[in-house]
Every structure is written in C-alpha cells, then in structure tokens.
C-alpha positions as CSV (number, residue, x, y, z in Angstrom):
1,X,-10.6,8.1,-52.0
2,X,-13.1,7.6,-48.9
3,X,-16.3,5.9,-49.2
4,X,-19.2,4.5,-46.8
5,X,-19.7,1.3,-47.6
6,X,-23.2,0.6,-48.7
7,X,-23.9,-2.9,-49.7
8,X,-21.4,-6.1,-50.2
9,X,-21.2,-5.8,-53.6
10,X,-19.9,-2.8,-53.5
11,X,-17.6,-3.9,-50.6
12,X,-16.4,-6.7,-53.1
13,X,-15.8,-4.1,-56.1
14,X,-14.0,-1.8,-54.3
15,X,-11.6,-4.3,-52.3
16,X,-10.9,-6.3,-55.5
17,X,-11.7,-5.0,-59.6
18,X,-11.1,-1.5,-58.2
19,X,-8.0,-1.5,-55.6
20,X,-5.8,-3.5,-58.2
21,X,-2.2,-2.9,-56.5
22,X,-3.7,0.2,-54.2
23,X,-3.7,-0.2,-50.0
24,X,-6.9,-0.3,-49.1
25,X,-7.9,0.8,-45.5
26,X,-11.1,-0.5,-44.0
27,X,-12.4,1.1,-40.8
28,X,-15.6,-0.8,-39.0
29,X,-17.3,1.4,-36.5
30,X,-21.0,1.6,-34.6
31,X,-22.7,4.9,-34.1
32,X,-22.8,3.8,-29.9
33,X,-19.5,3.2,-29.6
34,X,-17.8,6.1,-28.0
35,X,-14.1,5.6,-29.2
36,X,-15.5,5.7,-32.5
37,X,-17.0,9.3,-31.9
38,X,-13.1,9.9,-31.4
39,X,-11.3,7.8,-34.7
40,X,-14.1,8.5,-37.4
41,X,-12.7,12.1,-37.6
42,X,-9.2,11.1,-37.9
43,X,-9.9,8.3,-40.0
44,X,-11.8,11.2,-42.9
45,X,-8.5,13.6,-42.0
46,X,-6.3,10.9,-43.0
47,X,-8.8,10.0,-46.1
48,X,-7.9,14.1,-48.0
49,X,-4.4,13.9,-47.0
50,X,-2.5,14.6,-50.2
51,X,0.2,12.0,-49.4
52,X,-2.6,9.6,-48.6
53,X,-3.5,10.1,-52.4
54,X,-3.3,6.1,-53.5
55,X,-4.8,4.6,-50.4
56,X,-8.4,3.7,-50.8
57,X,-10.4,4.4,-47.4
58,X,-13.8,2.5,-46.8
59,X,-16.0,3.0,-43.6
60,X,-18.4,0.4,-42.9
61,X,-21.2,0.5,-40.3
62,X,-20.5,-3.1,-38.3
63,X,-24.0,-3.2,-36.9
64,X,-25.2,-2.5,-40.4
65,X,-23.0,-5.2,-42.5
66,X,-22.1,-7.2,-40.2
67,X,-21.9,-9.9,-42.8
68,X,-18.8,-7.9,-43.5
69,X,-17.7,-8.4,-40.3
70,X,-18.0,-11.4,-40.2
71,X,-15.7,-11.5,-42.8
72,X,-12.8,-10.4,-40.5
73,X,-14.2,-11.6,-37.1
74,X,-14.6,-8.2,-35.5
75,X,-15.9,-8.5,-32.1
76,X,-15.1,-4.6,-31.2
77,X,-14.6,-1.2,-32.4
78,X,-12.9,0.6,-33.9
79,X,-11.4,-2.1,-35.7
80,X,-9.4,-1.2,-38.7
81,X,-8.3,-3.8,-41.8
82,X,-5.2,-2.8,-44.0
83,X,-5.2,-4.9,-47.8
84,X,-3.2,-4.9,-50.4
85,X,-3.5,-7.5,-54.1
86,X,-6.2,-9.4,-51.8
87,X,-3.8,-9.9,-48.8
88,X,-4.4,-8.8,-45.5
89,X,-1.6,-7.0,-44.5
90,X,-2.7,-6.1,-40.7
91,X,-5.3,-5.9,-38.3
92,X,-5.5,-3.2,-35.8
93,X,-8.2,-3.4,-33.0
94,X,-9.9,-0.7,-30.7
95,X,-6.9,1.2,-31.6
96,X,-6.0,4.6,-30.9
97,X,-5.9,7.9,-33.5
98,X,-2.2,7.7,-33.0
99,X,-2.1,4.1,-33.7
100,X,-3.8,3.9,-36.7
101,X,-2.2,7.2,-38.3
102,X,1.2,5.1,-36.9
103,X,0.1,1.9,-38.8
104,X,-1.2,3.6,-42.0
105,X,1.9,5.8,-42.7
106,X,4.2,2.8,-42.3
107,X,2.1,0.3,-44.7
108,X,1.4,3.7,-46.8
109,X,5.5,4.0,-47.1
110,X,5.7,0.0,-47.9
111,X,3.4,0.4,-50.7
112,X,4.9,3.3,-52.0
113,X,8.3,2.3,-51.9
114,X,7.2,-1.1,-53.6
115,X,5.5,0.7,-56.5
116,X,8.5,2.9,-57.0
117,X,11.0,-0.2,-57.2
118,X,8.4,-2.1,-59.5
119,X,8.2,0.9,-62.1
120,X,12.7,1.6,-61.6
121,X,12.8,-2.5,-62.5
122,X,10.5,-2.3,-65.6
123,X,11.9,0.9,-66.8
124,X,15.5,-0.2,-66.3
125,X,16.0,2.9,-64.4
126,X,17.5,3.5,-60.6
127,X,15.6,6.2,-59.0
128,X,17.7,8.6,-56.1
129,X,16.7,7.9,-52.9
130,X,14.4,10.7,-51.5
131,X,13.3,11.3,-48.2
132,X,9.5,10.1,-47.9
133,X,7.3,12.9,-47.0
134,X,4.0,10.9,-45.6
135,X,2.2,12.5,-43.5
136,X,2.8,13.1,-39.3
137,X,1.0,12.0,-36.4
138,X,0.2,15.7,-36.1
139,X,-1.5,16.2,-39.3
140,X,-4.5,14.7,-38.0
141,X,-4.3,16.1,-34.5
142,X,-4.0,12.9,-32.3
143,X,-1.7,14.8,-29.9
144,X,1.8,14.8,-30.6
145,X,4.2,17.3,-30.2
146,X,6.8,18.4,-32.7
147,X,10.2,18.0,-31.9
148,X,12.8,21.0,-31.4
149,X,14.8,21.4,-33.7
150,X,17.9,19.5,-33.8
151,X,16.4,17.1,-31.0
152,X,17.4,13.6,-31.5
153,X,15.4,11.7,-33.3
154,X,15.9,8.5,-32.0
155,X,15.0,9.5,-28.6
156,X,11.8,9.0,-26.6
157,X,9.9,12.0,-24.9
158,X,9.9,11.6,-21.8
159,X,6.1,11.5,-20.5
160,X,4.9,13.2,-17.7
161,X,3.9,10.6,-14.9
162,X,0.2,10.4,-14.6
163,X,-1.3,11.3,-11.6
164,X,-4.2,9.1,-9.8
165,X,-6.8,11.5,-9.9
166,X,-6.0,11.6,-13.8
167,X,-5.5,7.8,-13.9
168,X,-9.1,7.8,-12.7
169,X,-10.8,9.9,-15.2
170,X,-9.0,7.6,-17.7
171,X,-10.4,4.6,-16.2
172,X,-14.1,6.2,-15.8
173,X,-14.0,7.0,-19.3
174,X,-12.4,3.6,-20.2
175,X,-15.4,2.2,-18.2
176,X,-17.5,3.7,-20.0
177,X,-16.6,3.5,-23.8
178,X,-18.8,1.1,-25.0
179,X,-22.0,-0.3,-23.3
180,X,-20.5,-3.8,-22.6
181,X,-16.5,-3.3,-21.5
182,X,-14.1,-6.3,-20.7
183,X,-10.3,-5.7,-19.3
184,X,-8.7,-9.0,-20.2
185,X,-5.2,-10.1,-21.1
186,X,-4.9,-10.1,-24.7
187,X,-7.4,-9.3,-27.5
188,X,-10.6,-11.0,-28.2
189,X,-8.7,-12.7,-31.4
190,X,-5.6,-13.8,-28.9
191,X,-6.4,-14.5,-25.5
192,X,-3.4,-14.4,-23.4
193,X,-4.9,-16.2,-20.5
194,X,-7.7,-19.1,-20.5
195,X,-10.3,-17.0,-17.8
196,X,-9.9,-14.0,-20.7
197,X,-10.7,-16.6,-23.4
198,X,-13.5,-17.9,-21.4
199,X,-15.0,-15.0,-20.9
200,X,-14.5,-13.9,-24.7
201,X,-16.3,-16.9,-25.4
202,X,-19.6,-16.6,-23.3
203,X,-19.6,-13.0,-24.8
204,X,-20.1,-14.3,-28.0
205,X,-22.0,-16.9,-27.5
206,X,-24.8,-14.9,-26.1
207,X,-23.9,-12.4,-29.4
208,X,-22.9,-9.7,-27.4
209,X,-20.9,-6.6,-28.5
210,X,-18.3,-5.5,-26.5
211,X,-15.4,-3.1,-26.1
212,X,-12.1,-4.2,-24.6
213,X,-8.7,-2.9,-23.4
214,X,-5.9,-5.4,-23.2
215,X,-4.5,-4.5,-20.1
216,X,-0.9,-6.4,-20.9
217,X,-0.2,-2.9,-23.0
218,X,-0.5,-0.7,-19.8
219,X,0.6,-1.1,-16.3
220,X,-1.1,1.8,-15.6
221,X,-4.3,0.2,-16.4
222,X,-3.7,-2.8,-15.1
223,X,-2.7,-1.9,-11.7
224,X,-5.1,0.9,-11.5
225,X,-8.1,-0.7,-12.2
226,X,-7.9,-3.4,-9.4
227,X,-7.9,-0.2,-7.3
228,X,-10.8,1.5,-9.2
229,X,-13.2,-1.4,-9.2
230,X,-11.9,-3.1,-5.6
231,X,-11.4,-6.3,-7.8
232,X,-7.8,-7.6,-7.9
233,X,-8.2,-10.1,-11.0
234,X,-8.9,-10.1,-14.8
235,X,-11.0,-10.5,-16.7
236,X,-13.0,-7.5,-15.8
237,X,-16.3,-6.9,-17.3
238,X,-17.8,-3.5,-17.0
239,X,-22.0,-3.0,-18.1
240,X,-22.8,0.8,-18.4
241,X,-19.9,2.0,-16.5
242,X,-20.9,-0.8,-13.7
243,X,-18.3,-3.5,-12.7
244,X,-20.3,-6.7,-13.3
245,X,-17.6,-9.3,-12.1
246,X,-15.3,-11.6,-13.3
247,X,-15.6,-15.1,-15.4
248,X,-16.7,-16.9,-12.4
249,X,-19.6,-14.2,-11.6
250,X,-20.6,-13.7,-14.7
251,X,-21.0,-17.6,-14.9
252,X,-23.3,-17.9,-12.2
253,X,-25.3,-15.0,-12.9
254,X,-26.1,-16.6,-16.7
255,X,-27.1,-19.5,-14.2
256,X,-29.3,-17.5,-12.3
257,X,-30.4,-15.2,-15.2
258,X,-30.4,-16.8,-18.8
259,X,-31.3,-13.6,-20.3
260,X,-28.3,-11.8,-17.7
261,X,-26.8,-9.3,-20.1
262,X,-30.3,-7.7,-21.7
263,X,-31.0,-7.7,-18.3
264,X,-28.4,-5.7,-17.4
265,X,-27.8,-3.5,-20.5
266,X,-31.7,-2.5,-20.0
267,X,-31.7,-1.6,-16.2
C-alpha cells in the first residue's frame, strides 16, 4: 500500500485506526533535494513488491507538512521513519537505496515472523520453519551483485579500491546534493563532536535546510575531503557546491552578514 500523504489527518488515520499491527514506512523527501531524485524510485519499487504486501508505505513532502516533520525532528533528506502499534521502531537518515531496502527487509522479517508466532500461539498450532523469502537488495536495483553459486554466504565481497579521480566525482556530487551541505561527525540528531553540534545548532536556528554526510561512516570521505576542499577540519559546510568554512567562519560571517546564508544561497 503506497500513498502521498496529503493532509495530517490523513497522516493520523493512516499511522494509527488504519495500520493496526501493520509496519508502516514513512519516507520524507523535498523535490530539490538530489538524493531524493535517487530513493523516491526505490522507495515506490519497494512499495508493489509482493513480499512487501503488509507494509504500509507513506511519502510525505517535508517542505509541504513540515508540521509532520516536526513530528520526528527531520532536519535532512531522505529521512525515512519505520512504526509499528504506535512505536517507533527506527529512524534512518539521508540514507542510501541499499540502506533502506537493508533496514526494511529486516523490520519486514521481524514483523512477519511476530505475526506468524502470534497466530501459531492462538491457534495452538507449531508452524515448520520456512526459509523467509523477502525481497533482495537487487530487486530494486540499488546495485548489488548476486552471489555465485555456492559462494559463502557469510563472506564479504571484496570491493574494488576507489581511485582518487573516482573519490572526486563522489565528493563533487556529495558537494553538491543538497543546496546547503555540512560534513560533520555524527548526525544532526547525535552529534559526535561539540563544533558539529554547534554548527547543527546555528543551522537551525537561522531555519535552514541542509544535507549532511557523517563522515565517521567513511574514511574515504573523511580523508578525502580535507584534500578536496584544502580544509583539514570538520565541520564542513558546503553552499551550492562552494566550501563556505567551518564553525568558526561561519560564525563570523553571521557577524558580519545577519542575513549570511540567503545571501549565499541567492548569489
């Protein structure tokens, strides 16, 4: 089931008289954000998959409803909600196709199994076990490869070591996924340093939406940005693909500039 969300009410219904013991999977987005332009597709895939058949899928605009938002303190996109009997279950934030198709099957398998062992206990009955047949990574084309046949399991793919110039292009694009970037340790919800907390903070004080990339989850990144931008700490903001500086720069040119960021997302 896979509905855009059109009012609050209807937000309400849906998440509560409607789901009853159903995992519901909410999916906030903006129409600028590029990494959206990449996860809406996956998100719809993911919605008419047949073993997805129980899980209730709602889109919501954030720009539109942000008193929705507000609801679950999304500061960026994609951001993605998973429910179940009124309890959050997980948050997922600017997360990648194979995250989220990672995420849902596992919380899709929880539910199912719980069902399952809810109807055995009321019926009396034992059911066999039976392999679970939820749907792969590759179903909705995030780019995984099947494994030959007989291949262990257990074991990791090796992945091919990235070169600079491709490093690069991933930063560029990184850059430039949303209008306003910031590279900081952590997430916007869990700061993992006080300068990315900081700078989280004047962000939403002056009400500004932002991307981010937590740059503890990749070396590559993390390493490869100070050499991208010639800036050797974080936090790192980024305004239309520009490096704009880091907490103490950005302080001083609110100082100078009150209206700084309009400023900047105009020029």
């Amino acid at each position: 089931m896979y509905v855009e969300i059109t009012s609050q009410e209807q937000f309400t219904k849906l998440t509560t008289a409607e789901a009853t013991d159903k995992l519901v999977s909410i999916y906030f987005h903006t129409s600028w954000a590029e990494p959206c332009s990449a996860m809406t597709p996956v998100f719809k895939a993911a919605s008419v998959d047949h073993t997805n058949k129980d899980v209730i899928f709602l889109s919501i605009d954030a720009e539109n409803y942000s008193e929705i938002a507000e609801l679950f303190d999304v500061s960026s996109v994609p951001y993605f909600v998973f429910i179940k009997n009124g309890t959050i279950l997980k948050e997922l934030a600017s997360a990648t196709p194979k995250d989220y198709v990672k995420i849902l099957n596992s919380l899709n398998v929880t539910s199912s199994t719980s069902q399952l062992q809810e109807q055995n206990t009321a019926s009396g009955s034992s059911a066999p076990t039976k392999k679970n047949n939820t749907a792969t990574e590759n179903n909705y084309d995030v780019g995984t490869n099947d494994r030959e046949q007989g291949e262990d399991e257990d074991e990791e793919e090796e992945e091919e070591e990235e070169s600079e110039e491709q490093l690069n292009e991933r930063l560029k694009q990184l850059t430039h996924a949303a209008p306003v970037m910031l590279f900081m340790k952590g997430t916007p919800n869990e700061p993992k340093c006080g300068f990315s907390r900081q700078m989280v903070g004047i962000l939403r004080e002056h009400q500004i939406k932002f991307g981010f990339f937590d740059i503890l989850k990749d070396d590559g990144v993390r390493q490869g940005l100070k050499k991208f931008s010639d800036w050797p700490t974080y936090p790192q903001l980024y305004i239309k693909g520009e490096l704009q500086g880091g907490l103490d720069i950005i302080k001083e040119s609110i100082e100078e500039d009150a209206d700084f960021f309009q400023h900047a997302l105009e020029a």
